[in-house]
N, C-alpha and C positions, 0 to 999 in steps of 0.2 A: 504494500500500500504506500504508494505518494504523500509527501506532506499536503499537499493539498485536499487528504482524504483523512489523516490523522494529526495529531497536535501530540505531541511527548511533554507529559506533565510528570516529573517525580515517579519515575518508573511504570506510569498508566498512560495506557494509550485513550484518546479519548477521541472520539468521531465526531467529527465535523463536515459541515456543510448537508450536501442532500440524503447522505446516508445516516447522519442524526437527524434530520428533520423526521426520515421517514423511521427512525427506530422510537424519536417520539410517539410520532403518530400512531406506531403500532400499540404504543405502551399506552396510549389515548386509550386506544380501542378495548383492551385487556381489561383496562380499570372498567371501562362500560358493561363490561361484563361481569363484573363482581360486586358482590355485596347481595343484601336481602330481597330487593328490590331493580337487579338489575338494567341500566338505561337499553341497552339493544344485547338480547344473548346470545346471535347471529355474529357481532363483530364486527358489522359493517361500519362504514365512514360517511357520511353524509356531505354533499354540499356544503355544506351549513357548517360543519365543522374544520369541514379544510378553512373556508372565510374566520370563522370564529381563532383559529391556531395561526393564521397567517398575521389578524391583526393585535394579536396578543404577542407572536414572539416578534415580528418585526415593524409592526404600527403600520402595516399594508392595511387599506380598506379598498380591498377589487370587491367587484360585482359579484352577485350571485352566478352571472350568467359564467363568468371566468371561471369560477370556480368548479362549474359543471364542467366545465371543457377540461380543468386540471384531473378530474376525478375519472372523467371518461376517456382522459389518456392513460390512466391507470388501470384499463379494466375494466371498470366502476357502469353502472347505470346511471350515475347521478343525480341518485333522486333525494330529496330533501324531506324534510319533517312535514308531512302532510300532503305531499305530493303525490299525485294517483297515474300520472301520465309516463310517470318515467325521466320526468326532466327536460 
């Protein structure tokens, strides 16, 4: 791995850039699944939530629609909280 994929902190490597963003996001997803009352027990990611982590870690406010297109280059349907069409 390139320095531009890891950071050497005190003997720990620690990930940076799109491969932490997306180990956050997995780690997003996991907690959603836990607890008594879990928020989705599927694991999926929403629209909504890429928007919601984008302007939390980096003070990004894209569009809803952006963020569809991020999730469905992912893979994704990108469908949103209450969305019945698919996105």
């Amino acid at each position: 791995m390139g320095l531009a994929d890891m950071f050497r902190c005190g003997g720990f490597d620690i990930p940076v850039g799109p491969a932490a963003d997306l180990a956050e996001i997995e780690y997003l997803s996991a907690l959603h699944q836990t607890g008594e009352n879990p928020i989705r027990s599927d694991g999926t990611i929403s629209s909504e939530d890429i928007r919601i982590y984008l302007r939390s870690r980096y003070g990004l406010d894209i569009p809803l629609e952006e963020c569809r297109d991020i999730v469905r280059g992912l893979g994704g349907t990108a469908k949103t909280s209450g969305d019945d069409d698919g996105g």
